[in-house]
C-alpha positions in Angstrom: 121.5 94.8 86.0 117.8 95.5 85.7 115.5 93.1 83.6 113.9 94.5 80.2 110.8 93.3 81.9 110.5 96.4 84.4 110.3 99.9 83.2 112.5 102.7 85.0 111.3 106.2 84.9 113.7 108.8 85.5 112.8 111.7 87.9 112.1 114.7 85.1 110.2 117.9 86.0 106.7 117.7 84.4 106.7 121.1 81.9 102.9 121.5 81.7 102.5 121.0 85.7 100.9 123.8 87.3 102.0 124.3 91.0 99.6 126.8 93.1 99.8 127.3 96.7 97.1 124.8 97.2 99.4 122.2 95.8 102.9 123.3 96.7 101.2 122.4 100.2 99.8 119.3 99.7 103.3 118.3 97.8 105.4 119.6 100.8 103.4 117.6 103.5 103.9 114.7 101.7 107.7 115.2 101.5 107.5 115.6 104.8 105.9 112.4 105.8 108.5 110.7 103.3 111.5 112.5 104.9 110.2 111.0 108.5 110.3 107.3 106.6 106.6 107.0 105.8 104.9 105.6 102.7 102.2 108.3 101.8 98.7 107.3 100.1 97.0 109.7 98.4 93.1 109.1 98.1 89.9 110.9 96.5 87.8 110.5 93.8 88.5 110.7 90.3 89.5 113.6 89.3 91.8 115.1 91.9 95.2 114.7 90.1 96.0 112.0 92.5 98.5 110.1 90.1 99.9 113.3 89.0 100.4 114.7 92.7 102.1 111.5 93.0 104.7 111.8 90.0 105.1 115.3 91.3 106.3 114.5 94.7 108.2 111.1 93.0 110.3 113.8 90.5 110.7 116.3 93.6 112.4 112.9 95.7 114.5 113.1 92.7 115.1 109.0 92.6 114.3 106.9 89.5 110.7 106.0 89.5 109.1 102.3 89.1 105.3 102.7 88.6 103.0 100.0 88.4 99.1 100.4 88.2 97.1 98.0 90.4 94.7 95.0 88.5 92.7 92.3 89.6 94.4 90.0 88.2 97.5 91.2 90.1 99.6 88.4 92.0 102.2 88.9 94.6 104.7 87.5 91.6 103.1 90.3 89.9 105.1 92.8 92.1 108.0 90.7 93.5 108.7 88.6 90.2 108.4 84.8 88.8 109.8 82.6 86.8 109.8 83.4 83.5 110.9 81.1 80.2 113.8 78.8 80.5 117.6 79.4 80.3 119.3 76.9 77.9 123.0 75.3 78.4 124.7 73.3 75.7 128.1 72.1 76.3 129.8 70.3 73.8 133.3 68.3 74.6 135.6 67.4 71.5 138.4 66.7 74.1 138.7 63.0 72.3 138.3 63.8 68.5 136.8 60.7 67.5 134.2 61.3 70.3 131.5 63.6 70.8 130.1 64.2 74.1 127.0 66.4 74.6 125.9 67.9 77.9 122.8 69.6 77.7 121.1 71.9 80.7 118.0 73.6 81.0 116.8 75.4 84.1 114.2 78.3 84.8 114.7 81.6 84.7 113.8 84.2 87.3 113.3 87.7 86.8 112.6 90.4 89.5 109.4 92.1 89.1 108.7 95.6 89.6 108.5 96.1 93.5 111.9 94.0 94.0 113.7 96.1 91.7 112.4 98.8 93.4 113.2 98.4 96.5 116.7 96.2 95.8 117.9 99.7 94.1 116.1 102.2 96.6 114.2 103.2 93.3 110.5 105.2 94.4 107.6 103.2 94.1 104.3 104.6 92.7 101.7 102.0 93.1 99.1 103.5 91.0 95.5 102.4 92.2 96.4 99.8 94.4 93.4 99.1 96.0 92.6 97.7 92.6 94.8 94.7 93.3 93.3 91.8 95.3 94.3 92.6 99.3 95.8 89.1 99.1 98.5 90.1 96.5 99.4 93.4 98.5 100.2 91.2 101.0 104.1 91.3 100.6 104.0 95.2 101.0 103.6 94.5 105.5 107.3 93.5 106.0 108.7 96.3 103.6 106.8 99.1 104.6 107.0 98.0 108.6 110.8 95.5 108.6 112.7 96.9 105.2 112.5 93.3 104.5 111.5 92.0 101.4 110.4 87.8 101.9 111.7 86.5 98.1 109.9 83.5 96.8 111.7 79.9 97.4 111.5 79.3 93.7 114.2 81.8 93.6 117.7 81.1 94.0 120.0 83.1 96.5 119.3 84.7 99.6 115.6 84.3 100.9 115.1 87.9 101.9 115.8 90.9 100.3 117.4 94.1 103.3 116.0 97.0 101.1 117.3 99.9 100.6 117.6 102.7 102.8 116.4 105.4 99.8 113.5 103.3 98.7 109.7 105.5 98.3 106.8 104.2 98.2 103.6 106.5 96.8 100.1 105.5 97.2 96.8 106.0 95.1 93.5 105.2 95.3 89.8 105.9 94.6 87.0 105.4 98.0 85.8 101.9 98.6 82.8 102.9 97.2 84.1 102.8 93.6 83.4 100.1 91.2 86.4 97.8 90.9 87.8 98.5 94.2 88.8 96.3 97.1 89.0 97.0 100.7 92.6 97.2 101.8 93.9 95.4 104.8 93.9 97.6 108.0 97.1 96.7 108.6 98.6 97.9 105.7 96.9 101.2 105.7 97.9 101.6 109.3 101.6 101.9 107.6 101.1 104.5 105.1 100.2 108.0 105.6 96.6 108.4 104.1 96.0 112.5 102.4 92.5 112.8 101.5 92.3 114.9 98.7 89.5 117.0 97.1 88.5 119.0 94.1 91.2 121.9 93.2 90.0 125.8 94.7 89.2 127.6 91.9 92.2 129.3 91.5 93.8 126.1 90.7 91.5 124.6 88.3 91.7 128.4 86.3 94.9 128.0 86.4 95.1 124.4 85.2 92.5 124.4 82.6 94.2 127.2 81.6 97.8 126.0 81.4 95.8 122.8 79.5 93.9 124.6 76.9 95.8 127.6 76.0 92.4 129.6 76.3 92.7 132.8 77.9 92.5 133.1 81.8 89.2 135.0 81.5 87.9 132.8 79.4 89.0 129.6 81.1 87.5 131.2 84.2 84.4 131.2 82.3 84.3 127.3 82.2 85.7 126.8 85.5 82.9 128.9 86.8 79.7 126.8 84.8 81.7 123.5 86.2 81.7 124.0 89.9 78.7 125.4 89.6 77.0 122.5 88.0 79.2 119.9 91.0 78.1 122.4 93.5 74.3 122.3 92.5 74.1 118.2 93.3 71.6 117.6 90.5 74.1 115.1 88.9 75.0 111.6 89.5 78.6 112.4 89.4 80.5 115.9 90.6 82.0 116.6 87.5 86.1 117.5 87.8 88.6 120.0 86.2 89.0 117.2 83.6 85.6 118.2 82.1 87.0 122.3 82.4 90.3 121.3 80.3 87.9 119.3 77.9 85.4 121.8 77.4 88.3 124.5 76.8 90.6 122.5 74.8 87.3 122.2 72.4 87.2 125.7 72.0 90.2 126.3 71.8 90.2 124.2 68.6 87.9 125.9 67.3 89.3 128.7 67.7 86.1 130.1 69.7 85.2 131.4 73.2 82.8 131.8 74.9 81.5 135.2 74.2 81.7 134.1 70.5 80.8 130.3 70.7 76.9 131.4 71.2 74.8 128.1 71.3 77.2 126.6 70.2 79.4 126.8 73.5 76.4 125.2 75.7 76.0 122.5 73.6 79.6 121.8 74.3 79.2 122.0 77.7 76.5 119.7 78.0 77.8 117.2 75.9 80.9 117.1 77.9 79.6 117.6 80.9 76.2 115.0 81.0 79.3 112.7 79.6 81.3 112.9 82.6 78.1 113.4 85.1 76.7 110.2 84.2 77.5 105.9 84.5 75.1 105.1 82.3 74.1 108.1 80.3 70.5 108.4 81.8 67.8 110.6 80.2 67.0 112.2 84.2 70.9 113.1 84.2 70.9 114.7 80.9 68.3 116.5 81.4 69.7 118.1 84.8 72.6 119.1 82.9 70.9 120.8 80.4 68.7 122.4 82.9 71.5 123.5 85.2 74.1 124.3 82.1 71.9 126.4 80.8 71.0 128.7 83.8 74.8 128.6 84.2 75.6 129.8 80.9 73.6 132.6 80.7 75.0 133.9 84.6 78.8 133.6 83.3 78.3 134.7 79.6 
């Protein structure tokens, strides 16, 4: 029986996923990887629908799905599982009625984490972030993804290692090294995954997903898509901006019930709201300002 203390997903199709050619191939390598036994890591910057590629390829597996997003503050009971409160045991003997005998026992109690469930029930694993966990606490991943063996902790009682299952997934995410909060993973577990860079959407994708996103029309969301790439492809900002600021700018208008055409200032000043928002750490004047500048010019090509 699986603890209340892990979450199960169950493998459902995503309704509101938008599958183009550019990512029905980057979903069917990655089966293919899995299919040949390897873990598959999907890496890029924030952005790139790296956790939704993920639960993509996770509900087209079509196992139950543990996910568990990495944290600094993650140990290795974190994933495998720890001793948690105490289990209580009260006997009471009445076998002599004019005599009372109490026998009292308390013990504590384990409970499997995420990653033994997981791999005890050949569940797939999406490890969300992982590089976000210390490297020390990742450690236990080496013998599963390279033995099938999970090494259980000797606080636990039973066997001392853990054969897992033969239908057991693992799935992968993380940002570049380069990004705040991030550790550097082991080489060694790295060397067991297979690592899929992956990069902003083509266009056609991110008109179709800001459109699917947004309900705006496809001319219109083309309209957004356009001043968005063109302001990541001009390099005058701190960050590339992604097909999250698209969806944002478009799911604005669309409450509004404007578009672009008919938005008139009002649709630039949305863009560069959004877009110096998402552009920028620290919200610097310089970065505004490039926004604006580039926005505006971008604006009045498109619309």
């Amino acid at each position: 029986m699986i603890d209340e203390i892990t979450t199960v997903l169950e493998p459902t199709a995503m309704h509101d996923f938008v599958e183009t050619p550019y990512i029905e191939d980057i979903a069917n390598r990655a089966l293919t990887y899995i299919k040949a036994g390897f873990p598959v890591h999907f890496r890029g910057v924030s952005g790139t629908g790296k956790t939704t590629m993920a639960m993509h390829v996770a509900g087209k597996i079509g196992r139950p799905v543990v996910l568990v997003h990495g944290d600094e503050e993650f140990t290795t009971s974190n994933l495998v599982g720890g001793e948690h409160g105490y289990r209580f045991k009260k006997v009471v003997d009445r076998y002599v009625s004019r005599v009372l005998k109490l026998e009292e026992d308390m013990t504590k109690r384990w409970v499997d984490n995420r990653l033994t469930v997981a791999c005890r029930h050949g569940f797939t694993l999406i490890y969300d972030e992982f590089t976000r966990s210390r490297p020390e606490a990742n450690n236990v991943l080496l013998s599963i993804l390279s033995e099938k063996m999970l090494d259980l902790p000797s606080g636990r009682q039973g066997e001392p290692y853990l054969k897992v299952d033969p239908n057991f997934t693992a799935i992968f995410t993380s940002n570049p090294e380069e990004y705040a909060g991030v550790h550097r993973s082991q080489d060694a577990l790295r060397d067991r995954m297979v690592t899929m860079d992956l990069d902003h959407f083509d266009k056609d994708t991110e008109v179709v997903i800001t459109q699917a996103k947004s309900d705006l029309s496809g001319e219109d969301s083309e309209k957004v898509v356009n001043i968005v790439r063109g302001l990541r492809e001009s390099g005058k900002c701190e960050f590339a901006p992604t097909v999250r600021g698209s969806i944002m700018i478009a799911k604005t208008l669309k409450m509004l019930n404007l578009t672009p055409a008919s938005a008139n200032g009002a649709f630039a000043q949305i863009c560069r709201d959004i877009l110096a928002s998402e552009t920028s750490r620290v919200g610097s004047k310089t970065n505004q300002n490039k926004v604006k500048e580039v926005v505006d010019e971008l604006v009045n090509k498109y619309c």
